[in-house]
C-alpha positions as CSV (number, residue, x, y, z in Angstrom):
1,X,105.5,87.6,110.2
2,X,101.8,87.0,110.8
3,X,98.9,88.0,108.6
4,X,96.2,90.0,110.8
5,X,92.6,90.1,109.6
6,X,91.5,94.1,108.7
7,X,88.5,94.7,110.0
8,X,84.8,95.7,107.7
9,X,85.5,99.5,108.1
10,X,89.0,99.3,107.1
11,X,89.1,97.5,104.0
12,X,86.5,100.1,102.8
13,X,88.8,102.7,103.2
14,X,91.5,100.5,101.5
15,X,89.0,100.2,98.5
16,X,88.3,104.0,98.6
17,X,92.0,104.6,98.6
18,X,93.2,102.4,96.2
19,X,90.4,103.8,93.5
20,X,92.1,107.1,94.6
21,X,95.7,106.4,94.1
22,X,94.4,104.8,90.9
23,X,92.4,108.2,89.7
24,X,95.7,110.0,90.4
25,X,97.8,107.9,88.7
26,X,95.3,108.3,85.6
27,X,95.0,112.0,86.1
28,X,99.2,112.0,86.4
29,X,99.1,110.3,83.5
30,X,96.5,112.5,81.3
31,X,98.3,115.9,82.7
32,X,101.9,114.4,81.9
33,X,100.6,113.2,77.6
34,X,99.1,116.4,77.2
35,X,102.3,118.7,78.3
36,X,100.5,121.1,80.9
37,X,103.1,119.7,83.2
38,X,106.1,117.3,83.3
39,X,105.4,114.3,85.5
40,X,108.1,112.3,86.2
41,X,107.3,108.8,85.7
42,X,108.2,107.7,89.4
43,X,105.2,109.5,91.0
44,X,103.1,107.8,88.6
45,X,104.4,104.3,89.2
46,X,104.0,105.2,92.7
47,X,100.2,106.1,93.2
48,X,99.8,103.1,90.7
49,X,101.4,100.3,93.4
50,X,99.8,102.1,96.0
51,X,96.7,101.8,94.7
52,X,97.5,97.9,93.9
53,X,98.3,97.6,97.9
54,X,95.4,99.5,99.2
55,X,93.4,97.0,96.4
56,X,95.1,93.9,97.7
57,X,94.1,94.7,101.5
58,X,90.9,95.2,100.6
59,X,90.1,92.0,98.1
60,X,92.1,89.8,101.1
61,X,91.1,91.2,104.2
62,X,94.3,90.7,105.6
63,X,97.6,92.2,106.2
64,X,101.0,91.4,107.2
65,X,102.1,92.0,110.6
66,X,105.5,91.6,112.1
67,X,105.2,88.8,115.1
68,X,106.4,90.3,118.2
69,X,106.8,87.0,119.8
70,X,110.7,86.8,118.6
């Protein structure tokens, strides 16, 4: 495993989706307390790690990649 640098254009997108995924794990969360709906709580741990990835790419600038040398 190798860790590959992500490129100016997309770790923006990694920041834009990770405030997304966190926005919908909020917005999971507000429609789930106030009973409109049932969420299960999966979907809202989910966008919530998601988010947390997309987040982490971005803050690093890297990602793992599997080596294809083996």
């Amino acid at each position: 495993m190798s860790w590959a640098r992500a490129t100016v254009f997309s770790r923006l997108l990694c920041l834009t989706l990770g405030a997304g995924s966190f926005w919908v794990a909020r917005h999971l969360t507000k429609l789930g307390a106030s009973g409109l709906e049932d969420v299960p709580p999966p979907f809202i741990l989910l966008s919530g790690l998601a988010g947390l990835g997309f987040l982490c790419i971005a803050v690093l600038g890297r990602y793992p990649r599997p080596d294809t040398n083996h």
